[in-house]
KEMARDREN-348556 format. One record per residue (C-alpha): x, y, z; residue in one letter. Coordinates in steps of 0.02 Angstrom, whole numbers, plus 50000, padded with zeros to 5 digits. Layout:
N
xx;yy;zz;type
X;Y;Z;A .
...
//
This chain:
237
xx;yy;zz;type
50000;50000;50000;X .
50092;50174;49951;X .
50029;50342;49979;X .
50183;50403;49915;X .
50204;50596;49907;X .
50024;50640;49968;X .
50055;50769;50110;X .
49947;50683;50273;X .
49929;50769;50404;X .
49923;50681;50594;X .
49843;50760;50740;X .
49878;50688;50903;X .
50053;50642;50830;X .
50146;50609;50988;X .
50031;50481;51062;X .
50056;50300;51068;X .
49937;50292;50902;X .
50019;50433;50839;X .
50173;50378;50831;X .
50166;50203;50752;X .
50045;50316;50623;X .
50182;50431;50585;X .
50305;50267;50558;X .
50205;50194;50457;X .
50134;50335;50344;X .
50328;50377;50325;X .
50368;50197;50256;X .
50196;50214;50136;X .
50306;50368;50065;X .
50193;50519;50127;X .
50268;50687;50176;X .
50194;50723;50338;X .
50143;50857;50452;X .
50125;50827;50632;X .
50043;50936;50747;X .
50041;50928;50945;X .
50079;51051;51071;X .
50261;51013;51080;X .
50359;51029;50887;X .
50511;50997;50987;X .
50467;50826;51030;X .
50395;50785;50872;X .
50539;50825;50765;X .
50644;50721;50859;X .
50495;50565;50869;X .
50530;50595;50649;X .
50701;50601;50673;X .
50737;50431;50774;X .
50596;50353;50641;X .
50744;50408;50505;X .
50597;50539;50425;X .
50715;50650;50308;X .
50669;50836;50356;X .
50620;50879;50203;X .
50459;50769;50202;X .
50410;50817;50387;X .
50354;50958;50466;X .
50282;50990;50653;X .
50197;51125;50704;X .
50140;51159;50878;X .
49966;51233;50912;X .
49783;51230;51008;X .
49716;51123;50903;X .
49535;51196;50972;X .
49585;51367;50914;X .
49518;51395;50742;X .
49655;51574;50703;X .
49793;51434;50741;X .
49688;51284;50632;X .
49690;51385;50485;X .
49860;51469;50506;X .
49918;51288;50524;X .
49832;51237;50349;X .
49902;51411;50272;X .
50105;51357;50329;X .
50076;51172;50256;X .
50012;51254;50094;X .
50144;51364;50064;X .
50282;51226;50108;X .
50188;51097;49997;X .
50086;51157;49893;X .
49925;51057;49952;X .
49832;50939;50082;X .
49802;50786;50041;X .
49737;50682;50218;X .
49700;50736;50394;X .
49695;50588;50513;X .
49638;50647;50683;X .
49706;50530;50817;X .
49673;50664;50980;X .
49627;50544;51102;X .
49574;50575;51298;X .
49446;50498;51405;X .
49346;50576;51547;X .
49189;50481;51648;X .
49187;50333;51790;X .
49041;50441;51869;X .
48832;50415;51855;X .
48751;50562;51737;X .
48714;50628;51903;X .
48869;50632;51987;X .
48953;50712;51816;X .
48994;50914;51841;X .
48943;50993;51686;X .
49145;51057;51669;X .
49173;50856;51629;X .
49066;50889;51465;X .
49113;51019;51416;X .
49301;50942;51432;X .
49252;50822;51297;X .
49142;50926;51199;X .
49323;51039;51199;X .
49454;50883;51158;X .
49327;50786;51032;X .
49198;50891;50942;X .
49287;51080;50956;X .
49446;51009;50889;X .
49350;50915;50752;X .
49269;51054;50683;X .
49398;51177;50701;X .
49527;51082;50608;X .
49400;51006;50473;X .
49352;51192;50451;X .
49550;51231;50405;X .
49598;51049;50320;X .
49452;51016;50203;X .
49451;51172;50076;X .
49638;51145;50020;X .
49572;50955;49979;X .
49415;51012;49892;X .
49507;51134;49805;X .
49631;50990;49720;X .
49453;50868;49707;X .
49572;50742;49804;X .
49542;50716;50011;X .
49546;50594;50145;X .
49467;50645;50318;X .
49485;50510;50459;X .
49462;50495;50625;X .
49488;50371;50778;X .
49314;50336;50880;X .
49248;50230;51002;X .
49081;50113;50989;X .
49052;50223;51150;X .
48988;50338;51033;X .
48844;50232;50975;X .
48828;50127;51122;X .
48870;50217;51282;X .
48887;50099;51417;X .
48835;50187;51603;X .
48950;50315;51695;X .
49043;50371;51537;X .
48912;50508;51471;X .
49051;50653;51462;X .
49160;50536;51335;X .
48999;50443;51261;X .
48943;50635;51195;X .
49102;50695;51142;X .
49114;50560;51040;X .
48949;50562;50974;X .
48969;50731;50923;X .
49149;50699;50821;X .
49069;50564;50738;X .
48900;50679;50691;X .
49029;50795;50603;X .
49119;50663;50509;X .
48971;50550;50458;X .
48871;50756;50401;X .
49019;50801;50327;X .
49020;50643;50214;X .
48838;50669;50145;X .
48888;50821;50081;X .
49066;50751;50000;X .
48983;50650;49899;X .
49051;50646;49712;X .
49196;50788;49760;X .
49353;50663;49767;X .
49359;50693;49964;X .
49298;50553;50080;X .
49270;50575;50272;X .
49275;50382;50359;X .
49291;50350;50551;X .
49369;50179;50632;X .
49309;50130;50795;X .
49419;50062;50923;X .
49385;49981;51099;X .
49557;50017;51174;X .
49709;50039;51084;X .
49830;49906;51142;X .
49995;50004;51141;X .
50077;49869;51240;X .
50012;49715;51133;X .
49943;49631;51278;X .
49822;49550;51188;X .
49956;49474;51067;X .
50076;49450;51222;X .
49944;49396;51390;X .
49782;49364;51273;X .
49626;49366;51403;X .
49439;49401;51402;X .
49465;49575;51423;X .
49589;49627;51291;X .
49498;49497;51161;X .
49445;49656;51073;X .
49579;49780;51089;X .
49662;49853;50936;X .
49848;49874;50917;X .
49933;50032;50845;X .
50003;49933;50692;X .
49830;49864;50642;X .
49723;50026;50665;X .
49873;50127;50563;X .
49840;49978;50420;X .
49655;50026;50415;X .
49665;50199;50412;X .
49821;50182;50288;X .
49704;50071;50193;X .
49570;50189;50153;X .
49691;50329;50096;X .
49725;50243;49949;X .
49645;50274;49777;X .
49579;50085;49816;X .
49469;50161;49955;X .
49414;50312;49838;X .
49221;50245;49853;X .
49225;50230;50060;X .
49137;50377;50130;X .
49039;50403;50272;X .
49092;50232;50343;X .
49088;50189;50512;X .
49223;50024;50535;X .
49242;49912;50693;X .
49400;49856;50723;X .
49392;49756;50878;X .
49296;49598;50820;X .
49097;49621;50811;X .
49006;49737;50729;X .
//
């Protein structure tokens, strides 16, 4: 699978996700931007992966700050020349409390890290792509978001409301060249337990390499008919 010179850019970059995203993105022959709050950090995550600097550039910003969203998308043009995929990999949880018990500043938390930052960087990412009739717009969700279990409300409706904008945003792709897909994940298994100590309760966590696979996946031209999907990736539907 080869993405090779499309310019994808990876929120959340410095993560445990992130970083086996940015590795493998690298390999498929992408030039990539990573954004985070430290550029400092993420240089030198590109530099141990062997990323030439030429084909990588970090930039440090609020990503819920829609002035440093768009300057962001205005630096990558003019080093570039275009945008071809955003892959949004911001991750934080927030709930282990009853509806009742939840302070309102819990929501709006996660209404903040999932939904804000969604639409503020979609609002700054997708125009370049429409303008070249050539896009890919992921995201990393949870089945949270459709099925919210009890005493996780503040995550369960930031979630929701990411996926809203994705799965909105796709109706209204259709037949431009730009596709907008999510893949759900249960936990991300950045220590491979389930490979390594395999038990009932990591039977359905993903690990970095396989969710950076997907998402690699539908970036290629192979995927160009995938919009508005919603894919499991931790073994039921």
């Amino acid at each position: 699978m080869t993405i090779k010179n499309k310019i994808a850019v990876i929120s959340g970059a410095g993560g445990g996700l992130g970083r086996v995203l940015t590795k493998t993105f690298a390999e498929a022959g992408a030039k990539l931007v990573l954004l985070g709050r430290n550029s400092d950090k993420l240089n030198k995550m590109a530099a141990d992966f062997g990323i030439h600097s030429s084909d990588v550039f970090s930039i440090a910003l609020d990503l819920s700050k829609m002035d440093e969203t768009q300057k962001a998308a205005h630096e990558i043009e003019a080093k570039f020349g275009r945008l071809d995929i955003f892959v949004n990999v911001v991750g934080g949880w927030m709930g282990g409390k009853s509806v009742l018990e939840t302070d309102i500043s819990e929501i709006d938390a996660m209404i903040e890290q999932h939904i804000r930052t969604s639409y503020s960087m979609l609002k700054a990412f997708l125009p370049p792509m429409l303008k070249n009739s050539w896009g890919r717009l992921l995201a990393v969700s949870s089945p949270f978001a459709n099925h919210p279990p009890g005493n996780n409300s503040p995550y369960a409706v930031g979630k929701a409301g990411m996926e809203a904008l994705m799965l909105s945003l796709a109706m209204e792709l259709k037949g431009s060249g730009v596709t907008s897909n999510l893949v759900t994940v249960n936990t991300i298994d950045v220590k491979h337990e389930r490979i390594n100590h395999p038990s009932e309760k990591n039977k359905s966590w993903s690990t970095p390499e396989e969710i950076s696979a997907t998402l690699l996946h539908l970036c290629s031209e192979e995927s160009s008919l995938i919009n508005g999907a919603r894919i499991p990736l931790y073994g039921s539907p």
